[in-house]
TITI-743183 format. One record per residue (C-alpha): x, y, z; residue number from 1. Coordinates in steps of 0.2 Angstrom, whole numbers, plus 5000, padded with zeros to 4 digits. Last residue first. Layout:
BEGIN
{{X,Y,Z},NUM},
...
This chain:
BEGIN
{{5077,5536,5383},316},
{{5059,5536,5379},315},
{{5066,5524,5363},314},
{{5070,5510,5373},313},
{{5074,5495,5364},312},
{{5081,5506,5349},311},
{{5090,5518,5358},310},
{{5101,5503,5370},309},
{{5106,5495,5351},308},
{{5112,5513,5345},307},
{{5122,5514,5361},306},
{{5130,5496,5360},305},
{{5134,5500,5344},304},
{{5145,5514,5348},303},
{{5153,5506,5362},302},
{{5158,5491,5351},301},
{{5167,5504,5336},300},
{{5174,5515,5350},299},
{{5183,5497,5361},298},
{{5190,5489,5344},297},
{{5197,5506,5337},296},
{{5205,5509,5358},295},
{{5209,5490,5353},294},
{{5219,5494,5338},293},
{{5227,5508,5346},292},
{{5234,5498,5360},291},
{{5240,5484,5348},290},
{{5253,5496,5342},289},
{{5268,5485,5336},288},
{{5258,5472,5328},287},
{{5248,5487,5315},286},
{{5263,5495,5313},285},
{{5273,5480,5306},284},
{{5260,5474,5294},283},
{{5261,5492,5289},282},
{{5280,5493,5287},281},
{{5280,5478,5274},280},
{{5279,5491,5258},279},
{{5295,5502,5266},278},
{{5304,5487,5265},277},
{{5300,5485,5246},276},
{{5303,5504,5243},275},
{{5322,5498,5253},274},
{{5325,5484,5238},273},
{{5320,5495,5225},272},
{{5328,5511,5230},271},
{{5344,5506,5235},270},
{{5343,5493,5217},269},
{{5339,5508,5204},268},
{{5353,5520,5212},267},
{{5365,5503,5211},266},
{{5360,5505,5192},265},
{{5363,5522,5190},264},
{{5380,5522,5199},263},
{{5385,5509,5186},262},
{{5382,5517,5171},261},
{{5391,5532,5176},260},
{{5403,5525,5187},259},
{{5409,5517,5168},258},
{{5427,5512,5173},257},
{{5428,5515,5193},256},
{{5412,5505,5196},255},
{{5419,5493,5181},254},
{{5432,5487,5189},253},
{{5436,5470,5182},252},
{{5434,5477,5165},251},
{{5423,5490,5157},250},
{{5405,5492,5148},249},
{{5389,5483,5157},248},
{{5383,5468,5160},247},
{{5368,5465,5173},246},
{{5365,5449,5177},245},
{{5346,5445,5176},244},
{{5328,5440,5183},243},
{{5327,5459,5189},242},
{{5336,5455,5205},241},
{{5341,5439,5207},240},
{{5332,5430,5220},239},
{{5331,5413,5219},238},
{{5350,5415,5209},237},
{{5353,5400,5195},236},
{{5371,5406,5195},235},
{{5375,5396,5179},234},
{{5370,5403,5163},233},
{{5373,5421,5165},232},
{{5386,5420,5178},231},
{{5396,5406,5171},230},
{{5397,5412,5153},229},
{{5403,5431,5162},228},
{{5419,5419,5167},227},
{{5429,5431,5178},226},
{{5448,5436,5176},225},
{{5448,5446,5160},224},
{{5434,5457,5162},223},
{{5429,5465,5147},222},
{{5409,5465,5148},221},
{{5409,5472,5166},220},
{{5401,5460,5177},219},
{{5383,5468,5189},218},
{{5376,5454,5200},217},
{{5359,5460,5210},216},
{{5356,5448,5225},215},
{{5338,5453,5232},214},
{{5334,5444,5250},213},
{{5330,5426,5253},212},
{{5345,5418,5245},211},
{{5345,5400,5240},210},
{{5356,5404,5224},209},
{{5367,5416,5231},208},
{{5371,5403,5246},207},
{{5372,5390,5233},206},
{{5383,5397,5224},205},
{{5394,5403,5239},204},
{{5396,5386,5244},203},
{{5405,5387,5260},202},
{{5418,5400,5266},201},
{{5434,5389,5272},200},
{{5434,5378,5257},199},
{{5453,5376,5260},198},
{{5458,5385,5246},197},
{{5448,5397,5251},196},
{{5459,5397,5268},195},
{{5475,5398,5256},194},
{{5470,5412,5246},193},
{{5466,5422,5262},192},
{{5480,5419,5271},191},
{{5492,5424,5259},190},
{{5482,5439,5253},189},
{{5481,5447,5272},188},
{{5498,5442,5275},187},
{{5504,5454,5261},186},
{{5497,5467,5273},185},
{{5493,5481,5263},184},
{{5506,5493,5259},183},
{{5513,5492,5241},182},
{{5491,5488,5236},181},
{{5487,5508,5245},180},
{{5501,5515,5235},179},
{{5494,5509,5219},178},
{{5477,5513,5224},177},
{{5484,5530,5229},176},
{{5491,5533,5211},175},
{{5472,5530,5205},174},
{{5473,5538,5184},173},
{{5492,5534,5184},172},
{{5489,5517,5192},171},
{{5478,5514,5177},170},
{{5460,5501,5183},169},
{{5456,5487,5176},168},
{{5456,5477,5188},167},
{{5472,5470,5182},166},
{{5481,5485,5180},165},
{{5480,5485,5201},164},
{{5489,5466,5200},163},
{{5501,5474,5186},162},
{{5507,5488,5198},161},
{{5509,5481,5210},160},
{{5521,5467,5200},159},
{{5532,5481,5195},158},
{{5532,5491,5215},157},
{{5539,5472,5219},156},
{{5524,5462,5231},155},
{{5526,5452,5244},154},
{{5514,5440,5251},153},
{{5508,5431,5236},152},
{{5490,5424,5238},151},
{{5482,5433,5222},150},
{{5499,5439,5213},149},
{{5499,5420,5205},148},
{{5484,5425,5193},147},
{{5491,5443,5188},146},
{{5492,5434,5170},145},
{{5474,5429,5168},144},
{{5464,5411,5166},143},
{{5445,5412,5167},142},
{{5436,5411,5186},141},
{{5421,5404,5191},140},
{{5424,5389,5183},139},
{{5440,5383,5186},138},
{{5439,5392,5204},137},
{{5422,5380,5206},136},
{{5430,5365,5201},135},
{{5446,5368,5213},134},
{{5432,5371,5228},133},
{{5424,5386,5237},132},
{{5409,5384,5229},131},
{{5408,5399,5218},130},
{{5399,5415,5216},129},
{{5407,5423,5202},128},
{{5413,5443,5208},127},
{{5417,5456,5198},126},
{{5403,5466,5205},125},
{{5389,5463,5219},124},
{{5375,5471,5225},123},
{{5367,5463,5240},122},
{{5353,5464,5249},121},
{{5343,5471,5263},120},
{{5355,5466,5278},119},
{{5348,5467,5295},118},
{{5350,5447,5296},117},
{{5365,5446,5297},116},
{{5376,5430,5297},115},
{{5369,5419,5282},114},
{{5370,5437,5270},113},
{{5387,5441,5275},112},
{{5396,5428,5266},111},
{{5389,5433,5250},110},
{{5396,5453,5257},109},
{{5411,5444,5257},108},
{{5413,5438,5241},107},
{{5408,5455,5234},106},
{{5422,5462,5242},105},
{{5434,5449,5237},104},
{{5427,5456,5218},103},
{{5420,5473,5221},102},
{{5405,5472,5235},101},
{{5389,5485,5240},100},
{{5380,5478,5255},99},
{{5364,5485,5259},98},
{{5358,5490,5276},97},
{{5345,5490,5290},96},
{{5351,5489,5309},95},
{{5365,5502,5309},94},
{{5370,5506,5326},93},
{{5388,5512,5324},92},
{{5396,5498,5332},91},
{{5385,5485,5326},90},
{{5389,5489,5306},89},
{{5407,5490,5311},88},
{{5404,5474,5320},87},
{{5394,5465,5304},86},
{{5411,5471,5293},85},
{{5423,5464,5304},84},
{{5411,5446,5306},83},
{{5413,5448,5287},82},
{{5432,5448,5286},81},
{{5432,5434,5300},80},
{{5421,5423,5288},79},
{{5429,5426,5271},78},
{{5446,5426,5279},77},
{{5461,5436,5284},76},
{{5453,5436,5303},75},
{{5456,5419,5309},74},
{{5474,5417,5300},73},
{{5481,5433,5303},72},
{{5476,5436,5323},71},
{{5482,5452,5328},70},
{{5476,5460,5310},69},
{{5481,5475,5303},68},
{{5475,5490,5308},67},
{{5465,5501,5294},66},
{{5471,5515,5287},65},
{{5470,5508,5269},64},
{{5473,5486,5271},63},
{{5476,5476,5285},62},
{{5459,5474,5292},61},
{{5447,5480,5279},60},
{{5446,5499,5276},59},
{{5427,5502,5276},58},
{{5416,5511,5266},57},
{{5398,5517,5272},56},
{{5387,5528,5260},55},
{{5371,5535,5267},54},
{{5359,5538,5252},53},
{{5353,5552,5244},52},
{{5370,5562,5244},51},
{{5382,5551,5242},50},
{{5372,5542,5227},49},
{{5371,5561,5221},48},
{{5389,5556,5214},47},
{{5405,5560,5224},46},
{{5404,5545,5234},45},
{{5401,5533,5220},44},
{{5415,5540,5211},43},
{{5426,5538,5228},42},
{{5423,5522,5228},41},
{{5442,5514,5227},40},
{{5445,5527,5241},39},
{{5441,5512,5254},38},
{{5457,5503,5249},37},
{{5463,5489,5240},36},
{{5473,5473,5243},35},
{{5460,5460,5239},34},
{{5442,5470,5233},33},
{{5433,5483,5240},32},
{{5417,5483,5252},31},
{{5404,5497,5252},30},
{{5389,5499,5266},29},
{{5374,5504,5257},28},
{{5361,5514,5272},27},
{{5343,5522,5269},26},
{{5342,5540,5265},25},
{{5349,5556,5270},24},
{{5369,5555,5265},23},
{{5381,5554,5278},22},
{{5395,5550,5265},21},
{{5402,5541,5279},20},
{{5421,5533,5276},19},
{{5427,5520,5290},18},
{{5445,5516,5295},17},
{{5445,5500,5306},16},
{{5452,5498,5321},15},
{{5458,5482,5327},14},
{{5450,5463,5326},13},
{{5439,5465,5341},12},
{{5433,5481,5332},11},
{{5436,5497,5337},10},
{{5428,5510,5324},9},
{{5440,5523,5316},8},
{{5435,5540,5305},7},
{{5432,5551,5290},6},
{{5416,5561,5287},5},
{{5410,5566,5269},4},
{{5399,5581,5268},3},
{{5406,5589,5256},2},
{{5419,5578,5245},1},
């Protein structure tokens, strides 16, 4: 992929592998899903989407190239994933950005959006917001037969293979997504199964739901782990972008199954929700340079004081 740079950020949680598409335009930092890799996007990254926008993907902390964790328990979470995710982002000076998430991915970025607020909104796939509470599992999530692979520590190359089949993507068509679900640290789903178990990440619903910034939702038609019902008639979202959830063709991952589709409407959303930032820049400008303001202020004043000196004394 021209253009693309590969490389580590420290973090307090280890080092973290990062992809940069090092695109011209504003910034969409890409999270995958449990057990995955960064390579998962590499359809968005070869698209024009890597070359008008800068693309970030990160490794999560015990998964791709990415160290595992020192601290399992704290870090293997909703909450410690995305304090990773906000120190990358800090690390390499990025101020303004959108979060792109696939399924744990998309869970984080919800997490994200009550702990930093240079994010410009989210876009998330395969991913119901829930309360973090057996009701909201029943009804976030529809039965499926990799269910039990979620929190299990070790995995046989056979059961690898059905937890990636899963999301609807062919180990032969993604051989190192395959490879990349062997090696991840089977800590990592352990611990974080059991913490949302716990409730350990809030009310995601209503987090969606009270959102300031955008929230776009994008479900594939055919996937047979979430509950589309729930998202469409449920997730009552403040700030949903375009007033609807966005379905398109393909299973749990469609960004991989129809990138086509998909990349088109992510383009729409970077360039929605940064146009709208660009539309707040004057109010900005005109607080940030005072000084120009009153040099306006001091001219304007001067000059009528001139005409107003004439006209009382015209032998001047």
């Amino acid at each position: 992929m021209s253009g693309l740079a590969e490389y580590r950020v420290g973090t307090k949680s280890g080092e973290i592998s990062v992809w940069d598409s090092r695109g011209a335009g504003p910034t969409a930092l890409f999270i995958h899903g449990n057990s995955a890799c960064k390579e998962i996007f590499q359809k968005q990254f070869q698209s024009s989407l890597g070359r008008n926008f800068r693309l970030i993907a990160i490794d999560l902390p015990g998964h791709g190239k990415s160290d595992r964790a020192d601290n399992p328990e704290t870090t293997y979470s909703l909450p410690g994933y995305a304090d990773v995710a906000v120190e990358v982002l800090n690390q390499l000076g990025i101020e303004k950005v959108t979060i792109v998430g696939w399924s744990l991915g998309g869970h984080i970025a919800i997490d994200m959006l009550k702990r930093w607020p240079g994010i410009q909104g989210i876009f998330i796939t395969g991913t119901p917001p829930i309360p973090l509470t057996p009701e909201g599992f029943q009804k976030g999530f529809r039965p499926f037969p990799c269910l039990h692979l979620l929190g299990q520590e070790k995995f046989s190359k056979e059961e690898a293979e059905i937890f990636v089949s899963q999301g609807g993507i062919k180990t032969q068509d993604a051989p190192f997504l395959l490879e990349a679900t062997l090696k991840a640290d089977g800590a990592a789903r352990a611990h974080l199964i059991a913490s949302m178990q716990k409730g350990i990440g809030g009310n995601q619903k209503h987090i969606v739901e009270s959102a300031e910034k955008p929230v776009a939702i994008v479900a594939g038609i055919d996937d047979t782990g979430i509950n589309n019902d729930y998202l469409e008639k449920e997730v009552n979202a403040n700030n949903l972008w375009k007033s609807r959830v966005h379905f398109i063709q393909g299973g749990h991952g469609v960004f991989w199954e129809n990138p086509q589709k998909f990349n088109e409407i992510l383009s729409d959303f970077l360039r929605d929700v940064n146009v709208s930032r660009e539309v707040q820049k004057p109010k900005a400008w005109s607080y940030a340079t005072p000084s120009l303001v009153c040099a306006f202020a001091v001219a304007i004043l001067a000059g009528l004081f001139h005409q107003t000196f004439i006209a009382f004394n015209p032998r001047t």
